[in-house]
N, C-alpha and C positions, 0 to 999 in steps of 0.2 A: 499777645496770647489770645487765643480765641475764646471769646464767652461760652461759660458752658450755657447747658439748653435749660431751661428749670425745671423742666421733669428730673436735671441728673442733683437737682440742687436743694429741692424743697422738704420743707420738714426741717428739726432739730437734730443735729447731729449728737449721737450721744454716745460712740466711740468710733475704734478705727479697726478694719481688717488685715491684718497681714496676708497679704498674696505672695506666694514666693513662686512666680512667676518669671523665668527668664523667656530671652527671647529665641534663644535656640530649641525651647521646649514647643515654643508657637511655633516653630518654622517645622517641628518632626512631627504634630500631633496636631497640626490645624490643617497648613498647606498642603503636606502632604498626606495626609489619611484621607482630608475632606473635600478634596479639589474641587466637588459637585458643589453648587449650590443648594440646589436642591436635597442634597444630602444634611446639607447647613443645617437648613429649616425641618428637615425629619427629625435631625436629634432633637429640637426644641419639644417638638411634636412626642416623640418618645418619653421626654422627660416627664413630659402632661401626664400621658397615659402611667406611668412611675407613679406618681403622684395623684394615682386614685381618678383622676381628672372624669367627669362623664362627658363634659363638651369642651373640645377646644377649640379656639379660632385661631385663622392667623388673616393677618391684612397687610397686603402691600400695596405700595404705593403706585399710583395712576402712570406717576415719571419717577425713575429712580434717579435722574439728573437734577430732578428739580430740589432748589437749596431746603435743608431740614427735611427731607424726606427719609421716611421709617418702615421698617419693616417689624409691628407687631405679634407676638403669638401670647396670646392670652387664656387662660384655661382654669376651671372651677375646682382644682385639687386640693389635697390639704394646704398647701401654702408654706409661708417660710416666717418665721419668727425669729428674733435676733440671732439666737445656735443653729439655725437650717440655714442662714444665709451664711452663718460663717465655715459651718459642713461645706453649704455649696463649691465653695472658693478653696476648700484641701484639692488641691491638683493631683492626681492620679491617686486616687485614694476612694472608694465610695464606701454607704456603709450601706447599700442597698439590698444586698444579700444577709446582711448580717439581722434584718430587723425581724423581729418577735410578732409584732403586727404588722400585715402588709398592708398597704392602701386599698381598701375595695378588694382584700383578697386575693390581690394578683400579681401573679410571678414578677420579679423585674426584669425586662430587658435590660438595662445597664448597669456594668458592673466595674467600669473601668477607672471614670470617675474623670474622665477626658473629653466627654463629649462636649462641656459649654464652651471648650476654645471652636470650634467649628465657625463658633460665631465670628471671629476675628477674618474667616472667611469672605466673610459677606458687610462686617463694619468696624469702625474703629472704636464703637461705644458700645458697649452691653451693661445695662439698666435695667433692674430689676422692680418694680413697686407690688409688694404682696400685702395680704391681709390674712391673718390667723390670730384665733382667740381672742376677735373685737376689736385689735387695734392694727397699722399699718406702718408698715415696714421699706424701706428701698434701700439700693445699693448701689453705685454704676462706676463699673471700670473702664476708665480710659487707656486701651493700647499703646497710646501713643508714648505712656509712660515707660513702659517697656523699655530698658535699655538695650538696644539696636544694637553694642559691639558683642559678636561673637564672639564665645571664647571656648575652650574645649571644651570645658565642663558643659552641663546640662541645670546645676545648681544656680541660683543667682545669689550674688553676695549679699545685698540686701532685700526685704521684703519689697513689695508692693504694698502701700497702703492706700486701702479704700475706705471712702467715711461709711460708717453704718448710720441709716438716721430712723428718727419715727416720725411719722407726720400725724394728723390730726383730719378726721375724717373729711372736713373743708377743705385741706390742703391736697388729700389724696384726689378729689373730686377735682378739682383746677387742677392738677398734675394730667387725670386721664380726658378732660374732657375733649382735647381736640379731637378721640375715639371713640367717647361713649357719643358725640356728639352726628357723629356721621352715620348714615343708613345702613352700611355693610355692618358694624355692630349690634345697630338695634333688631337688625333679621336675624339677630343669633338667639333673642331672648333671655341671653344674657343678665342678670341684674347683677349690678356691683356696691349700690348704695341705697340705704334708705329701708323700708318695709320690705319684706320676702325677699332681701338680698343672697347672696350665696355664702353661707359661712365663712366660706375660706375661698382664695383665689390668688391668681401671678399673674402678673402683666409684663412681659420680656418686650423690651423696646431693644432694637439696633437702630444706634444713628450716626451720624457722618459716612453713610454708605458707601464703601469701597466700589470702585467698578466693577466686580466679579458679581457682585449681587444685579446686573443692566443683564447677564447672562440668566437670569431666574425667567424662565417662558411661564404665562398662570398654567396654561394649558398642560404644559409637563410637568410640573408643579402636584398640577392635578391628580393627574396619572399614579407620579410614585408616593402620593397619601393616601389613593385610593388602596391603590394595591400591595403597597406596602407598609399598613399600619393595620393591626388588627380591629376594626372597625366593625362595631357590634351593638345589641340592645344599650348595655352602660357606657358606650363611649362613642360618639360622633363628632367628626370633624367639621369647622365650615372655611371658607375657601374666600375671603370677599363677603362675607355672607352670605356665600351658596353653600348649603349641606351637603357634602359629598356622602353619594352612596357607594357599596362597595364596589371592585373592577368586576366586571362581567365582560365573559368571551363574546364572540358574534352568533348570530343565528347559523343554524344547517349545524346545528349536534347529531354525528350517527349514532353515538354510544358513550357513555361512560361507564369506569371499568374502577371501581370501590376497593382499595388494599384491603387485603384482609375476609373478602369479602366473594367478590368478583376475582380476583386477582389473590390466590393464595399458592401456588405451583411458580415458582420462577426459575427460567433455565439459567443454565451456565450464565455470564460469570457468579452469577449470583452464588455465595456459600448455602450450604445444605442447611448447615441450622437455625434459619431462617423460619418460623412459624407462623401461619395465622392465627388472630384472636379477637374471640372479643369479648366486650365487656358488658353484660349482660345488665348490668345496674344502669347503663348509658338509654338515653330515650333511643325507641328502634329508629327514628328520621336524624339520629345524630351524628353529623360525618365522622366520631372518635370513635363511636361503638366499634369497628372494625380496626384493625391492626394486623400489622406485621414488626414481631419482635426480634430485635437481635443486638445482643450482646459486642460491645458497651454502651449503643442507642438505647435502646429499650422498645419504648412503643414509636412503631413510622405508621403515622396517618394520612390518607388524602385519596386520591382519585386521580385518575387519565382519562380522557377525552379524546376521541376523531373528531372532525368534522369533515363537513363536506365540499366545502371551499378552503382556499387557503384566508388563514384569519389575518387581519390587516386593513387596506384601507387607510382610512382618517386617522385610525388612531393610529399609524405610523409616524405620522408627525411629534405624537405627545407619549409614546409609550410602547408596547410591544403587549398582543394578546395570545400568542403561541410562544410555545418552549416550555421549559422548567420553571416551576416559580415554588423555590426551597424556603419553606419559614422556619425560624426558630424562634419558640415563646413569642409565636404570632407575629411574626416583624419578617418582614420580605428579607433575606442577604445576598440574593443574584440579580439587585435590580435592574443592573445594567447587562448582565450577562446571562442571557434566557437559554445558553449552551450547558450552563454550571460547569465550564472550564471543560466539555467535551470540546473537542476538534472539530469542526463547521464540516470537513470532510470526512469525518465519519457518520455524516445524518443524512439520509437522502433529503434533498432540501423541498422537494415537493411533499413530502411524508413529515417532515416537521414543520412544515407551514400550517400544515393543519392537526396538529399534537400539539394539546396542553396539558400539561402534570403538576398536580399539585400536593405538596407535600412536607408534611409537617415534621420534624424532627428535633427534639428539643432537645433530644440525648448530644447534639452538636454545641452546645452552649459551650460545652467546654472546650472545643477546641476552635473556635471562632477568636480572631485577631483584633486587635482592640477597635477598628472601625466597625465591628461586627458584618463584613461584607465579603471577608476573605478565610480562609481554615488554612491553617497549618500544615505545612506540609507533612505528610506520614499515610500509612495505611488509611485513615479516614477518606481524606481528602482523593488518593488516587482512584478508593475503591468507588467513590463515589461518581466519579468521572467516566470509568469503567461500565458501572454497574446501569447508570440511566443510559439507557437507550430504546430503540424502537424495534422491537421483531419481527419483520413480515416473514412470514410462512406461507410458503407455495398451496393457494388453494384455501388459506384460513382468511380471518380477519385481520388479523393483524395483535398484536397484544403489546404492549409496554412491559419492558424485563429492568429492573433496575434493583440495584442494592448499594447499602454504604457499607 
């Protein structure tokens, strides 16, 4: 049997968690929802921002070949206490929605209570070591436990049990230090121990790294935490210890064109009862103050851009700077798909090479699919495919018409 690692060991165990984890549930709601890596490591990244988080990092490793190498995401949120870890581990169940106080006031994106299998994605260890209310906490499930024979059901017979332990401020410090010890950490400004440490804080380790995680590029990596995590004054990312700043298109803008704003007339297919609005309480430089409502969305926020070149380049390699880019409650869901499920031959592709739309739509939360990356098929979903598109007019500029 192979030695566990002591990060997955240290501390007093002081009971156990029932995980009722089969492995036909890993195989519908890891393999297949999260085939990306990169999508792996967003959910972890999502969960931060859940969790109040204002900075998270994440560090991977230099070789993911190389033996004991890890992939950390570590973040300053409220953290996890012996009931938040054992919350964590209710499989498809969250209570994210339901709570009274939110973290930093902010909406959840997760709500399905499935995203930490993603991680089995990318390793066969998920390790938790967190801090809340002064003392320290860990947890770490080995996949490997998982019983492997399929069977119809989705239920597993018996639980999984995980030790819940506590450690002792000395022990948590030897647990993290092969991380707090290396330079990519200290460029975070990070503190974890000691004088003006951070209240509260999680440290997510994956280790025994599966090959699917050798498919992680930084560079693209990069790319969809830039632009697909809502990345703001109370929350920044760092990357390695690089801070990422938000995604930004290229140079040569002709025009951008403000919902609600710029853009309150939309032709056909678009529905009539479509209004513009705005919110007068909003700062006038606010990209919300403007809107376009409609029923069951509510408010759609955002803007369309021309340029003048087609956008691309370098960041072809790591990401896509033209098309659609749909958020909900701030989180990219087309990241791989910059068409949002139009037909590549309904765009003229010289005209969307240089069109970016950006648009917020939170009234979609609810019909978003538990990867949150896909909608349901129905009216939403077709009108929405319909409705974005590009108008040129004989003799005009051109305008963006879209509707869900």
């Amino acid at each position: 049997m192979a030695q566990e690692p002591t990060f997955a060991i240290a501390g007093k165990k002081t009971s156990d968690i029932d995980v009722r984890l089969s492995y036909k549930i890993v195989e519908l709601f890891s393999e297949g929802l999260y085939a990306s890596p990169n999508k792996a490591v967003e959910e972890l990244v999502a969960n931060s921002f859940d969790a109040g988080a204002q900075r998270v990092a994440v560090f991977l490793p230099a070789d993911f070949h190389e033996q004991g190498a890890t992939i950390g995401v570590l973040d300053d949120g409220e953290g996890m206490d012996a009931e938040g870890l054992k919350r964590h581990w209710l499989i498809g169940i969250s209570n994210k929605r339901d709570l009274s106080k939110l973290p930093k006031g902010r909406q959840q994106i997760g709500k399905f209570g499935i995203g930490k299998l993603a991680t089995y994605v990318l390793a066969s260890r998920f390790t938790h070591v967190s801090k809340k209310d002064g003392k320290f906490y860990s947890t770490s499930m080995d996949y490997g436990k998982i019983d492997k024979r399929v069977e119809e059901g989705v239920e597993p017979k018996t639980p999984i049990k995980i030790a819940l332990r506590e450690l002792t401020d000395d022990e948590a410090q030897q647990v993290l230090k092969p991380w707090t010890d290396a330079a990519a950490f200290k460029a975070t400004n990070i503190k974890l121990f000691g004088k003006d440490a951070s209240a509260s804080w999680t440290f997510a380790i994956l280790s025994d790294i599966k090959e699917k995680a050798t498919e992680i590029k930084p560079g693209q990596l990069e790319w969809v935490l830039r632009t697909a995590m809502p990345l703001r004054d109370d929350f920044s990312i760092f990357l390695n210890g690089d801070k990422l700043e938000p995604s930004k298109a290229g140079k040569g803008r002709i025009k951008r064109w403000v919902l609600g704003d710029d853009i309150t007339d939309l032709p056909k297919p678009a529905p009539d009862e479509i209004e513009a609005e705005e919110d007068q309480d909003e700062p006038a430089n606010s990209p919300t103050r403007f809107a376009l409502t409609h029923s069951p969305l509510g408010r759609i926020t955002g803007y369309a851009e021309a340029y003048k070149d087609i956008l691309g380049g370098k960041s072809d390699n790591i990401g896509r700077s033209n098309g659609f880019f749909v958020y909900v409650l701030g989180r990219l869901i087309n990241v791989t798909d910059g068409h949002f499920g139009i037909r590549p031959d309904e765009l003229r592709h010289g005209t969307f090479g240089r069109m970016r739309v950006v648009v917020h739509m939170d009234g979609l939360d609810g019909f978003l699919q538990s990867d949150r990356e896909k909608i349901r098929e129905g009216p939403v979903r077709q009108g929405g495919r319909e409705g974005l598109g590009w108008d040129r007019r004989p003799g005009g500029e051109g305008r963006v018409s879209f509707y869900v």
